[in-house]
N, C-alpha and C positions, 0 to 999 in steps of 0.2 A: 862940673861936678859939684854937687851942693854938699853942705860939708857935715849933713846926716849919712849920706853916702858913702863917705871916703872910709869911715872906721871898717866898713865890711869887706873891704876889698881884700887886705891881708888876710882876715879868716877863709874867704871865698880861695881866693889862692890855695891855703893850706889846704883846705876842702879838696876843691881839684885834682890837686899832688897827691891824695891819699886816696883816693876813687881810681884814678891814675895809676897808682902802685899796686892797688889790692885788684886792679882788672888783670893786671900784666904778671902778678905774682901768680893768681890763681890761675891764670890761661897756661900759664909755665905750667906751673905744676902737674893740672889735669893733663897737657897733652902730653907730658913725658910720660904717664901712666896709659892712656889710650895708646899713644903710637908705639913704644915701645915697652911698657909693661914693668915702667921703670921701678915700680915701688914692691913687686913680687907680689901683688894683691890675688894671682891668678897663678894655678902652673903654667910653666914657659911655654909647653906642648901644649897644651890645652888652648894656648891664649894665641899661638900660629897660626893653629889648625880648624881652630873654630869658624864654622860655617862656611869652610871655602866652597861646599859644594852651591850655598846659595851667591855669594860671590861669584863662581864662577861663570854664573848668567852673564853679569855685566863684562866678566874677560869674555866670554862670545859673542856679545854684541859687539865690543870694539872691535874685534875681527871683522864681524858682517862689514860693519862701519867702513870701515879702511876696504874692504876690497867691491862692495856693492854700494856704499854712501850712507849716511846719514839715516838718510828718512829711507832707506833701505823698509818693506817688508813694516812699513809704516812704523818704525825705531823701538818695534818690540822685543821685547828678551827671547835668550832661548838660547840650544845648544847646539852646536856643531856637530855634524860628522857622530851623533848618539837619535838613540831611540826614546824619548822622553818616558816609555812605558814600562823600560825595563834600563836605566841609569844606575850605573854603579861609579867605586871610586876611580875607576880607571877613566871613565866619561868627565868626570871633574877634574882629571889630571890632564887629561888629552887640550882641556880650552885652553890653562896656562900655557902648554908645552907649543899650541898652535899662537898664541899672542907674542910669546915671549921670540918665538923663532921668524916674527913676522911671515907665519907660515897661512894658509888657506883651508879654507872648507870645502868639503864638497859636497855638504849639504847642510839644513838651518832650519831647527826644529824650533816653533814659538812657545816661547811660554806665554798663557795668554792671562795672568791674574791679573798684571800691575802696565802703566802705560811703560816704565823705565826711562822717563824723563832724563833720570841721573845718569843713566849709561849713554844716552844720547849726547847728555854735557862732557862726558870723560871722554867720548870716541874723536867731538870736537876736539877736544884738547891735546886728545893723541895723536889728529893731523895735525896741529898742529908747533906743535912741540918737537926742539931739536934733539930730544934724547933718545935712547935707545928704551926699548919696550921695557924693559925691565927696574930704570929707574925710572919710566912714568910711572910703573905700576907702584912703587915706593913712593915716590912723590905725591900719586891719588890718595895713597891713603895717609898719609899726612896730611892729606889737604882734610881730611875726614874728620882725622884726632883733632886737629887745630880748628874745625868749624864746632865741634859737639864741645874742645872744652873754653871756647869764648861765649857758646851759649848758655853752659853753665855754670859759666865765669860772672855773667851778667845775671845771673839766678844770685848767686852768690853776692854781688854786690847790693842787690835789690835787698837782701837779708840782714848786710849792714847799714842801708839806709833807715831801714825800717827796725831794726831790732839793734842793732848795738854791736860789736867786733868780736863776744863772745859769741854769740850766735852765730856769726857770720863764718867765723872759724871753724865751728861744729860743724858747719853746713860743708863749708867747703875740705876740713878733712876725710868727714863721713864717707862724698862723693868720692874722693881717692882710695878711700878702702872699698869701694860697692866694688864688687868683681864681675857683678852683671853690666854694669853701665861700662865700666873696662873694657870686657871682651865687646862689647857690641861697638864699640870706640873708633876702629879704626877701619869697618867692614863697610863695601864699596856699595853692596847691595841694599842694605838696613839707612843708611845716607840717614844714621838718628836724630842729627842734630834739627833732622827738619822736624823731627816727630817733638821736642820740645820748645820747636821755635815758638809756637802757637803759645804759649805757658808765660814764659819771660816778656813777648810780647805785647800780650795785656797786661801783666804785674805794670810793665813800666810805661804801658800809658795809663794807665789808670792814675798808675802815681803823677805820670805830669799833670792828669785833672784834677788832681786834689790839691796838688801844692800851684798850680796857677789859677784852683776856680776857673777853669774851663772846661764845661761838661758837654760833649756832641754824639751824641749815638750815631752821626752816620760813621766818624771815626771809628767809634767803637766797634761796628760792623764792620769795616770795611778792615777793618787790624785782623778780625776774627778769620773772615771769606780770603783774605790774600795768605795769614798763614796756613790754611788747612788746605786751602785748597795747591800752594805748593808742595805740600806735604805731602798730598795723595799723587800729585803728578810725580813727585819724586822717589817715592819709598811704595808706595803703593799704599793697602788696605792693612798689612798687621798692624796691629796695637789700634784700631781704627776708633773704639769708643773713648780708650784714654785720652787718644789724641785729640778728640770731638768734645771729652769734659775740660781737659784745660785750661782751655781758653774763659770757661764760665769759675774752676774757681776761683781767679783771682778777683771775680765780678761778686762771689763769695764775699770774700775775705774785705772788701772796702766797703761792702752794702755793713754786716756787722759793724766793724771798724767806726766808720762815720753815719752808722744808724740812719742809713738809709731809711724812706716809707715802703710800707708794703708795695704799696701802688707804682713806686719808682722802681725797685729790685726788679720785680715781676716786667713792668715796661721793657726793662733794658736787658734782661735775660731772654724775655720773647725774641726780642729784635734783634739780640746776638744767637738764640737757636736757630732761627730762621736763616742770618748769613754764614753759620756754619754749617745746615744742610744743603743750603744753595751751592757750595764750592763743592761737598761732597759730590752732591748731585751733576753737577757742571762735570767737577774730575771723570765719573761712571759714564759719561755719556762722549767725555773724549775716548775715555778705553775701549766705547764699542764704537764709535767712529774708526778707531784704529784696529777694530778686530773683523769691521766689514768687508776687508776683503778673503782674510782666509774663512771669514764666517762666511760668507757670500752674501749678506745684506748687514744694513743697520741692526734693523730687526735680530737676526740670527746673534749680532755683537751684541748685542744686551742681555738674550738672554744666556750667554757666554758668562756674562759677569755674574749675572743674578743665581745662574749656578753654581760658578766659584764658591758665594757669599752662603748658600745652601748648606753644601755638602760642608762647610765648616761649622756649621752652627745644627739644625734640627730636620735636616731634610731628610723624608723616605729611603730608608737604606736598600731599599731594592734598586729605588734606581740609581744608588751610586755603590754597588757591590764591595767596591776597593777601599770602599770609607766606611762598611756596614759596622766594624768593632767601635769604632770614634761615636759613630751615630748613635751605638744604642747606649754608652755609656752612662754608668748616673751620675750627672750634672754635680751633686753635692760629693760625690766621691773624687770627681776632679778637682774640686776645690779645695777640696783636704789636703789635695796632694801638693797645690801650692802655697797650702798654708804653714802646714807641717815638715814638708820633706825637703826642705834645702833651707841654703842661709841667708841671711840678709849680709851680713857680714864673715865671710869664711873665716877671717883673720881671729877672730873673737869667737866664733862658734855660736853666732845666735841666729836664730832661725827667725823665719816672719812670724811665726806666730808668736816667739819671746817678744820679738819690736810690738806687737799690739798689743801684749799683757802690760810691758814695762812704759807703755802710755796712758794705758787704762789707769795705771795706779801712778803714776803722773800727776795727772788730769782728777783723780778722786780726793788728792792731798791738798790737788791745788784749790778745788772749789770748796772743800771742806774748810781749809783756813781761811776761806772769804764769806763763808758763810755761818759757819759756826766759832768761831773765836774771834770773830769781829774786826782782823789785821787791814789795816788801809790797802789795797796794793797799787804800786806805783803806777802800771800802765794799765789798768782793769781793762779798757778796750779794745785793746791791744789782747790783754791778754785771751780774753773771752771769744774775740773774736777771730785769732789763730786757734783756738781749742775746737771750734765750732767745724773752721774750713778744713782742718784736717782730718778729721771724723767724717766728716762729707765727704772729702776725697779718697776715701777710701772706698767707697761705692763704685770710684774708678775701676778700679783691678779687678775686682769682684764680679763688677758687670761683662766686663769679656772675658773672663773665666765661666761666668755662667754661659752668658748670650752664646759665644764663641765656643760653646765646648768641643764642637768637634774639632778644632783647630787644636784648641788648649790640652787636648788626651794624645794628642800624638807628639805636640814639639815642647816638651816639660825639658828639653835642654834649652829655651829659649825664651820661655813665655815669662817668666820670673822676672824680665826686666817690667813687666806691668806695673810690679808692686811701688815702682819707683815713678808712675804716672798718675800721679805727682804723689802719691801719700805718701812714700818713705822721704823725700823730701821735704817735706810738710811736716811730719812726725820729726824728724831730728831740728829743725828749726823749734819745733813745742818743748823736745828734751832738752836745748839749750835754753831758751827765754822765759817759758814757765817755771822749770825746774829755778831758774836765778830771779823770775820774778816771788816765789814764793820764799823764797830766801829773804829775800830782800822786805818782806812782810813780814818774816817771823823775826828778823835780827832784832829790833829793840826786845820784845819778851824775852830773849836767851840772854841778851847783854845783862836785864834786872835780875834777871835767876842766878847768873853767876854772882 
């Protein structure tokens, strides 16, 4: 060891220890809130009961599972012993009451949107696992809470790497109070934490390219095409454009940052659109591989999916009758409704649309003092160029709000975790570092005044 060397080892250590702490403090935390709802950010009722009916897909595959196998019906969802046409709450009660009693079907309706990859991993796990059905079923979804809050555990550290331990705070309380990112926390069917794996993924390699000067776009692809496209095998298509911009903005957020060239952004954002359609594309074409048989061709399984992707979004309401209110709906009128009618924070009582005014004026204070009262400020590229990405990423929610409408007018008890792909994320990282970086601009002038 040369003895330039030796002094950093003790800081590097401390480093360590505190990356160490603030991963395992924050994972703590977030999963007691996802698994059990420990912090009352949700009603108790509301936070059980939420979405068992889509849940309950994946309690009827592990039935299939356990009594026909695996790759049964080629390991697609669906429900037991129900009529998919006419499903009530007694049909979503019936999957538990047949998992939990190790009981049987005697018959297995597909749901054919999503391949259910995740239900396939669970049904393994329920051969083979020595519990009884009902603490696997506890057990899954802990495994759930504990994967969604180490990935936004590591969101979370990526915030104090880059911004400083107030920030990283803000970041990580916020998340324990969102009640959306809560309830969706420990649900067997939504498997979220894939839907942000894609997000954290690139933050943190991009950071190791900055800080080791090692720049490889085929990495950079190949980070993008393996998290999206686990993510469609696993959780299926909801949230499907958030989860397709995330991965570009933190490509955002360092082009700003270290003042990328045109020429360079544009290069590596092409090449990252391109292996993020490729994995989309790849996933769609495993769902109709696996929907060829009850389709009766390939063919017939594609366009299976491509009507799914229809009747949610702009398709002819004649030919899908049962979706004709969602279809005709106005697109700006659904918008409103996720803009304006619930909260970002229930505990506080602020709606999304409050979080985008009280960023607006944020963001107006902050460039004002750098442009017109002439204050130095400490991290200008930092700061300018988190002001930028989160303004961007807000185009996230908005665009499957719009794109998506027909999806977004019927499940307004569920689509609101959008907002949080990735802009409310984004935006409270802005309210903590900006809000202190323009502090920290104005403090000499207030210091002379007094």
């Amino acid at each position: 060891m040369t003895p330039e060397n030796s002094p950093s080892v003790p800081g590097q250590g401390r480093q360590g220890l505190t990356v160490a702490s603030l991963l395992l403090l924050s994972t703590i935390a977030l999963f007691l809130g996802f698994y059990r709802n420990e912090w009352q950010v949700v009603r108790e009722k509301k936070f059980k009961e939420f979405q068992l009916d889509s849940e309950s897909l994946v309690v009827a595959r592990m039935v299939q599972s356990r009594q026909a196998g695996i790759l049964s019906d080629n390991g697609l969802l669906g429900w037991g012993d129900a009529n998919p046409l006419d499903l009530n709450e007694s049909d979503y009660a019936h999957q538990y009451q047949v998992y939990l009693s190790d009981g049987t079907f005697q018959s297995y309706a597909l749901y054919k949107s999503v391949s259910g990859f995740q239900a396939m991993l669970f049904g393994a796990l329920d051969r083979i696992s020595p519990f009884p059905p009902a603490v696997n079923l506890r057990n899954f979804r802990a495994l759930m809470a504990l994967l969604l809050a180490l990935t936004l555990s590591i969101f979370v550290l990526w915030a104090k790497l880059e911004f400083g331990w107030p920030t990283a705070l803000l970041a990580l309380v916020s998340t324990v109070l969102s009640q959306w990112i809560t309830l969706f926390g420990h649900n067997l069917f939504y498997f979220i934490s894939a839907s942000f794996l894609p997000l954290v993924s690139m933050l943190m390699y991009l950071r190791w390219e900055q800080k080791n000067a090692r720049v490889s776009d085929l990495r950079l692809a190949l980070v993008g095409f393996g998290t999206i496209l686990f993510k469609c095998l696993m959780n299926g298509y909801d949230f499907i454009i958030p989860a397709l911009s995330m991965p570009a903005i933190p490509l955002v957020y360092y082009g700003f940052r270290d003042g990328w060239r045109l020429r360079t952004f544009l290069k590596r954002l092409t090449i990252l659109g391109v292996a993020l359609a490729a994995a989309a594309l790849i996933s769609i074409l495993i769902l109709a591989l696996q929907l060829q048989t009850s389709e009766r061709g390939f063919g017939s399984g594609l366009a299976s999916v491509i009507g799914t992707f229809s009747r949610r979004t702009y398709a002819d309401p004649s030919l899908f009758p049962l979706y004709a209110e969602s279809l005709t709906a106005n697109p700006w009128s659904v918008l409103w409704t996720y803009i304006a009618d619930d909260s970002a924070v229930e505990l506080l009582g602020l709606r999304f649309l409050d979080m985008i005014g009280i960023l607006a004026a944020v963001t107006v204070i902050h460039v004002a003092v750098d442009r017109f009262l002439g204050r130095s400020l400490p991290h200008r590229a930092k700061d300018y160029a988190l002001i930028a990405t989160t303004w961007l990423s807000i185009l996230s929610p908005v665009s499957w709000f719009l794109i998506f409408k027909g999806q977004a007018y019927v499940h307004t008890h569920t689509n609101y975790l959008a907002w949080h792909m990735p802009f409310m994320l984004f935006a409270y990282l802005s309210f903590g570092f900006i809000v202190h970086s323009t502090v920290k601009a104005l403090w000499p002038w207030r210091s002379r005044s007094a």
